[in-house]
N, C-alpha and C positions, 0 to 999 in steps of 0.2 A: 244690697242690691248692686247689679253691677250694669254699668253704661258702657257698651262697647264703643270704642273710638280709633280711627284709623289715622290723627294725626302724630303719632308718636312711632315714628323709622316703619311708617307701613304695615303695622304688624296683625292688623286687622282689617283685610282685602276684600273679606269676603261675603258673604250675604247675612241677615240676622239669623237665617236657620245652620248655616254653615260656623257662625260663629257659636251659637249655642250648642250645636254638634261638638266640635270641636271642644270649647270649653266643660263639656259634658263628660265626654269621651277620655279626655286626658286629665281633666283634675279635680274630676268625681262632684263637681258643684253644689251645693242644694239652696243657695240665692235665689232669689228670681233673679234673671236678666233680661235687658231692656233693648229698645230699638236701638241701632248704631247714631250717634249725634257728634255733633262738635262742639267740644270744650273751652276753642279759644278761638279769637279772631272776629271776625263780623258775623258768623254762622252759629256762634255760640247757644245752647238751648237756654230757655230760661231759667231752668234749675241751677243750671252752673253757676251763670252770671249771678244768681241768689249764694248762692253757696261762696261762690270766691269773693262775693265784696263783703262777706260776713266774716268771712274767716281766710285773708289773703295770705300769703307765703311769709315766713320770720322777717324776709327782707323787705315785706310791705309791698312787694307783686302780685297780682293778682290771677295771673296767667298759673295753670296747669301744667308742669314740667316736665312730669312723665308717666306712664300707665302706671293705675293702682294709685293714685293720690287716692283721699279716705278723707270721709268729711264725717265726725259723729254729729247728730240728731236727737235733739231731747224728744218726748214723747209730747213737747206742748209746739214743735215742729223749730225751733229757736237752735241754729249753728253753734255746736256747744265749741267742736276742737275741730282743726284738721291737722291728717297725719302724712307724712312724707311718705313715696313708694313701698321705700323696703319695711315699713311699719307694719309689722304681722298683725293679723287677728288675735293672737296670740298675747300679743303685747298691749291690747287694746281692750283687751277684756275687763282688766283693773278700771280702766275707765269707763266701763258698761254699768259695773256691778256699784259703779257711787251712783250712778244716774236712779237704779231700782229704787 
C-alpha cells in the first residue's frame, strides 16, 4: 500500500489524483495508493504514529526519514519489521514468505 507524502524535499506537490497519475504512469504500480497524509510532526495520521512506536528507527527514533520507509504487517495486524528506503520489494520478500 503506498501513503503519498509531501514532507520529504517536496516531492509530492501535487493532488491525490495527480499523484496517482503520476505514480501510475511512470512506475507501472499495482498497490492501492492512499490519500496524501503526514508521517511526522503534530499532523501525523494514525497509522503512522501505530506503525513508528511499534517498530521505530535502529537508533530508537521514531520519526520517518525518507520516502519508501516500509513497515511489514502480519496478517493478525501485529508491526512484524520495518525497512529503510532503499529496502526493495525484492529483498523483502524472504520476509513475506516466513510470515505464509
Amino acid at each position: 500500500m503506498g501513503f503519498p507524502c509531501n514532507q520529504f524535499g517536496a516531492q509530492e506537490p501535487g493532488t491525490n489524483e495527480e499523484i496517482l497519475e503520476f505514480a501510475t504512469s511512470t512506475y507501472d504500480i499495482n498497490f492501492p495508493m492512499f490519500a496524501k497524509i503526514e508521517v511526522n510532526g503534530g499532523g501525523t495520521c494514525e497509522l503512522y504514529r501505530i506503525l513508528k512506536a511499534a517498530q521505530p528507527n535502529a537508533d530508537g527514533s521514531a520519526d520517518i526519514t525518507w520516502n519508501f520507509t516500509k513497515f511489514l504487517v502480519n496478517a493478525k495486524g501485529e508491526v512484524v519489521k520495518r525497512f529503510d528506503p532503499k529496502t526493495t520489494p525484492e529483498e523483502i520478500a524472504a520476509e513475506l514468505d516466513a510470515l505464509a
